[in-house]
C-alpha positions as a Markdown table, in Angstrom:
| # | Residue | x | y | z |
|---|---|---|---|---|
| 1 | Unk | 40.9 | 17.5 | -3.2 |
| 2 | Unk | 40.7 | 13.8 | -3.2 |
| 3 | Unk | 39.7 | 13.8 | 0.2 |
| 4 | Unk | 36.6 | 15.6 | -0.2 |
| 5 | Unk | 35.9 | 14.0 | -3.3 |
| 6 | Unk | 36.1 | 11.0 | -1.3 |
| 7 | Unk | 33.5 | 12.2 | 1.5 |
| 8 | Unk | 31.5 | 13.7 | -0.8 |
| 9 | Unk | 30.8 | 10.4 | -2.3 |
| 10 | Unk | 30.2 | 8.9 | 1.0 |
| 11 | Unk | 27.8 | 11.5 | 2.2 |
| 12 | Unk | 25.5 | 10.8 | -1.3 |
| 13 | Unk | 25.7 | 7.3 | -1.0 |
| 14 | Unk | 24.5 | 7.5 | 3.0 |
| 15 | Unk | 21.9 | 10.2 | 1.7 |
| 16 | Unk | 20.6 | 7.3 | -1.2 |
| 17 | Unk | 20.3 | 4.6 | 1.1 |
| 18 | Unk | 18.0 | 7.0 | 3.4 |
| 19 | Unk | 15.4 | 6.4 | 1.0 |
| 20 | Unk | 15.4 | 2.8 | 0.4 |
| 21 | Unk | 13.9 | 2.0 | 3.4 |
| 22 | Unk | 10.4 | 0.1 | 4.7 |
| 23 | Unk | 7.7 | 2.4 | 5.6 |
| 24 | Unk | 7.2 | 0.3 | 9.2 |
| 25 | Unk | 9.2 | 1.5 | 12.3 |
| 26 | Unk | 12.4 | -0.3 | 12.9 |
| 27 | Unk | 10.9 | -1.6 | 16.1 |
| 28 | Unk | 8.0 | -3.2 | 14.8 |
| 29 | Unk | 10.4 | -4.7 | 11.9 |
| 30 | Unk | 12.4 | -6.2 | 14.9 |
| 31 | Unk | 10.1 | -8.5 | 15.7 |
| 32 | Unk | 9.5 | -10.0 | 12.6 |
| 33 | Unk | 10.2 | -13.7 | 11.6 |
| 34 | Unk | 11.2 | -14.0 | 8.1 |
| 35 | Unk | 11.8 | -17.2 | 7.5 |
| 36 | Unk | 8.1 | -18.1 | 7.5 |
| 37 | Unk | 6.1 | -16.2 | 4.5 |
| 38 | Unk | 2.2 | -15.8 | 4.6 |
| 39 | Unk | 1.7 | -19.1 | 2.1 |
| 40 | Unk | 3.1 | -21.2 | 4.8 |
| 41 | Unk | 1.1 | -19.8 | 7.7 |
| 42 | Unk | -2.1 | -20.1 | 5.9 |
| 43 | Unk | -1.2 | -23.7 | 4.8 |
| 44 | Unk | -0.5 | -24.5 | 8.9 |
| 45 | Unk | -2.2 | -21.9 | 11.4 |
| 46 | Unk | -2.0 | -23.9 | 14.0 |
| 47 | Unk | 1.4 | -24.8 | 13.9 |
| 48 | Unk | 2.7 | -21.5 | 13.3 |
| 49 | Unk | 0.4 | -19.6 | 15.6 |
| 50 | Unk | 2.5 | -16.3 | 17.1 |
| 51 | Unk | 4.5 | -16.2 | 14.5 |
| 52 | Unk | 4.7 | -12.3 | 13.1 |
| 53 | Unk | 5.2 | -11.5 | 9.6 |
| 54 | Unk | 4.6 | -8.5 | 7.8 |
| 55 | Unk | 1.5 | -8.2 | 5.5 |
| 56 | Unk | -0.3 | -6.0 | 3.2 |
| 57 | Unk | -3.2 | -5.7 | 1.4 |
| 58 | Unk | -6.5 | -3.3 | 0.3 |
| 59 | Unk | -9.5 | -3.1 | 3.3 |
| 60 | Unk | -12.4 | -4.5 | 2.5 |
| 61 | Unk | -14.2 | -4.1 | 5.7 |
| 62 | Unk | -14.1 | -2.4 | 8.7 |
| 63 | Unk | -16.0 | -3.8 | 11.6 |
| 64 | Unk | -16.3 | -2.3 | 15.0 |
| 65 | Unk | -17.0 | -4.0 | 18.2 |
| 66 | Unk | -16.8 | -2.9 | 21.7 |
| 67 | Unk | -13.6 | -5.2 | 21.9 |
| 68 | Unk | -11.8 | -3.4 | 19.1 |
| 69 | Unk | -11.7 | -3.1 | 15.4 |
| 70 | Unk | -11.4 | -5.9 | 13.2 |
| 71 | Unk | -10.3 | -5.2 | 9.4 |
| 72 | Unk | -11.0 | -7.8 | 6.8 |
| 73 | Unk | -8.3 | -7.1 | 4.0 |
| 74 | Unk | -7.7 | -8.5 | 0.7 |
| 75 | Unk | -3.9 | -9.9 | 0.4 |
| 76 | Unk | -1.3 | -8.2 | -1.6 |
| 77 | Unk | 1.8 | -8.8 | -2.7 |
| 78 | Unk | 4.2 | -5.8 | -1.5 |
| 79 | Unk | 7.4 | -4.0 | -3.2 |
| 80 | Unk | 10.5 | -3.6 | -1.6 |
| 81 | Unk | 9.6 | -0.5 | 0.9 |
| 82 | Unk | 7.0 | -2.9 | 2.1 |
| 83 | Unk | 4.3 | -1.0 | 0.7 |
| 84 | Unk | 1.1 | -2.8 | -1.8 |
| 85 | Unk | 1.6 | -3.6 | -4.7 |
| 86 | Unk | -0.7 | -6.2 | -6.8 |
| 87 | Unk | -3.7 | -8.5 | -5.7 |
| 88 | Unk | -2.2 | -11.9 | -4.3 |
| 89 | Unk | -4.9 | -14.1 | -5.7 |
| 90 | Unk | -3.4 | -17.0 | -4.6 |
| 91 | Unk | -3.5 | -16.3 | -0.6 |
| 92 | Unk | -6.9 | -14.3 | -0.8 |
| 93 | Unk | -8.5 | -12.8 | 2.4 |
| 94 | Unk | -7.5 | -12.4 | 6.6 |
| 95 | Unk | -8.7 | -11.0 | 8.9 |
| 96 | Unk | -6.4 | -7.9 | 11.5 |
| 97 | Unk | -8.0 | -7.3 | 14.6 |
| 98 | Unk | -6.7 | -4.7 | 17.5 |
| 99 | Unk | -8.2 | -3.4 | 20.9 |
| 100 | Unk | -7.7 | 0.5 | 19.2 |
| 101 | Unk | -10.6 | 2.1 | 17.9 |
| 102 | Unk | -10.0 | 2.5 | 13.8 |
| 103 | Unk | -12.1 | 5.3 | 12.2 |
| 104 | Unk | -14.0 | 3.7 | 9.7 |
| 105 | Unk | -14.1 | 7.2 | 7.6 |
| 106 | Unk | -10.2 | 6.6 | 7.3 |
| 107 | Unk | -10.2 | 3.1 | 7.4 |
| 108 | Unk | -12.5 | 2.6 | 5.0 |
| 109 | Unk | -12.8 | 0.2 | 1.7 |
| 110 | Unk | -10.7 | 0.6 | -0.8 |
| 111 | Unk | -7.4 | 1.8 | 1.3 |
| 112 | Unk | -4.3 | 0.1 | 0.8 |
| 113 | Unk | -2.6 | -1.0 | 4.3 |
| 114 | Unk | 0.9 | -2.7 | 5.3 |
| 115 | Unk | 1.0 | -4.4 | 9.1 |
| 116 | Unk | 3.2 | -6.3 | 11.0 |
| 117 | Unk | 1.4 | -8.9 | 12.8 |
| 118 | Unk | 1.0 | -11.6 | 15.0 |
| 119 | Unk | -0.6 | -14.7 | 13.9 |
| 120 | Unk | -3.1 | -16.0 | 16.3 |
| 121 | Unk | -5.4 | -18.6 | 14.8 |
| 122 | Unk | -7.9 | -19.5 | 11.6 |
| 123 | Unk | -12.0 | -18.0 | 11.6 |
| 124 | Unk | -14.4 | -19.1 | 9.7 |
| 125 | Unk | -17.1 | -17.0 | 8.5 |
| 126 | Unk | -19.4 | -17.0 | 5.2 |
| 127 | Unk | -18.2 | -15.5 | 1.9 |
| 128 | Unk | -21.0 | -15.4 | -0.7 |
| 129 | Unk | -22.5 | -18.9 | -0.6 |
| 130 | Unk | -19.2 | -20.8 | 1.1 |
| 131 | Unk | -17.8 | -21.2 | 4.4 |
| 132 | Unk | -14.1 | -19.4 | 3.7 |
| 133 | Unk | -11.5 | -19.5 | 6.8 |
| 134 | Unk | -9.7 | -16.3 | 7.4 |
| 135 | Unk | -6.3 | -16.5 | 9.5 |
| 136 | Unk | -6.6 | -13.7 | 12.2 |
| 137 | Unk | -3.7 | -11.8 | 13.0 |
| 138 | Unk | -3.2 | -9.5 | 15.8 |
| 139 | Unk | -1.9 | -6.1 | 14.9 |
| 140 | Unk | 1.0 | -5.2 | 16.0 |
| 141 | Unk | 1.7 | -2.3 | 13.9 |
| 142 | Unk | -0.5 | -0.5 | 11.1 |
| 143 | Unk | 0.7 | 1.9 | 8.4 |
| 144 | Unk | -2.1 | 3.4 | 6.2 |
| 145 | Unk | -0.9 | 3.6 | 2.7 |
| 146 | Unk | -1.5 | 7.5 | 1.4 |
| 147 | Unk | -4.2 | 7.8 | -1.1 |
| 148 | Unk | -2.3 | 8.6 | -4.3 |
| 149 | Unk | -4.0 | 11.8 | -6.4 |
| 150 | Unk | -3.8 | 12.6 | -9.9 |
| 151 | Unk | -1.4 | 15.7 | -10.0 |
| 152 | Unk | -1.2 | 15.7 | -14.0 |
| 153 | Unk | -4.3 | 14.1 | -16.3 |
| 154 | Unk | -1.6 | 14.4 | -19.2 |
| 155 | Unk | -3.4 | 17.1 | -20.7 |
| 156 | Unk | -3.7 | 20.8 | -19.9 |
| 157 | Unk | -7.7 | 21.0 | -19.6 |
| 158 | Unk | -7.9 | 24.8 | -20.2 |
| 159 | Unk | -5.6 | 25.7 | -23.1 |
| 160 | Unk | -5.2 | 28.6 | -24.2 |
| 161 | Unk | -3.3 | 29.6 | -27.7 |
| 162 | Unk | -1.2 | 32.4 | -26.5 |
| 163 | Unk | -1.2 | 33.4 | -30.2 |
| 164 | Unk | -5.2 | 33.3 | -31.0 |
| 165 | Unk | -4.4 | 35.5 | -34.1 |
| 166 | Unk | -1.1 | 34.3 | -35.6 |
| 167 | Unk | -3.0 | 33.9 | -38.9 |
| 168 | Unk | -4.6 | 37.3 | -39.9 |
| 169 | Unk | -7.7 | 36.8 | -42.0 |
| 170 | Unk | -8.3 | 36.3 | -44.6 |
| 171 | Unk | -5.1 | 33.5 | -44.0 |
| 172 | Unk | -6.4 | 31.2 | -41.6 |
| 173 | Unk | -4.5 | 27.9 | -40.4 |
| 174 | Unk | -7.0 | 25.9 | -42.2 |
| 175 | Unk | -6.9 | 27.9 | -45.2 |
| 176 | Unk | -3.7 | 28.8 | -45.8 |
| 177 | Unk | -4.4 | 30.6 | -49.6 |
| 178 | Unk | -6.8 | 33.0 | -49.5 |
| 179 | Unk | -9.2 | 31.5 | -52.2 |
């Protein structure tokens, strides 16, 4: 009895941890240097150039060229599964490029986006009226953040009384004496 009890416990506690877990493959996750955060590789491209961290953000752009796709994404700070969370307006924008195609119909503005990448050096380009520098990191893997729907607007839109005549006339709800 105290036996199974114990693997029992075991087996919930292994089936808990299942789920606590980052949405990017283990394989990409290897690869990743965290001891250098995004703040510092923005602050020093150059001397932290092939450094890979892991990112995340919302797409603002999706460009394609014969060469690839580059994505221009807005930074985000992300939760513990490594997923977006919150605008980063500290660290602003950067630019992902990879040699894949990336549909802009699915890629498209607006979608939230996690990567591990590969920093590989500082663009500038215009943004409104100023010249902004975008660090460019090479993709090394991409995970595409589902689109969350609205499964309950908090209301039921088409209620229906399943009483409609619980009151008999002349004793309505509203008039509850018949004067």
């Amino acid at each position: 009895m105290n036996r199974s009890g114990y693997v029992l416990g075991l087996l919930l506690f292994l089936l808990t941890l299942g789920g606590c877990g980052s949405v990017l493959t283990k394989d990409a996750l290897y690869g990743v240097n965290y001891e250098v955060d995004y703040a510092q590789l923005k602050a020093s491209p150059q001397s932290n150039e092939g450094k890979t961290i892991i990112v995340g953000g919302m797409i603002l752009e999706n460009e394609l060229t014969n060469a690839g796709t580059t994505l221009e994404i807005l930074k985000y700070t992300l939760n513990k599964r490594d997923e977006p969370q919150d605008p980063d307006e500290v660290n602003g924008r950067f630019l992902a490029r990879t040699s894949q195609l990336l549909d802009p119909s699915i890629y498209k503005e607006g979608r939230l986006v996690t990567l591990v990448a590969t920093l590989k050096g500082v663009e500038s380009r215009p943004l409104q009226k100023i010249s902004y520098s975008y660090p460019v990191f090479e993709i090394v893997e991409l995970y595409l953040v589902p689109e969350r729907k609205t499964e309950w607007p908090g209301y039921y839109p088409h209620y229906y009384d399943p009483w409609p005549y619980w009151h008999r006339y002349p004793y309505w709800y509203r008039h509850p004496y018949w004067w």
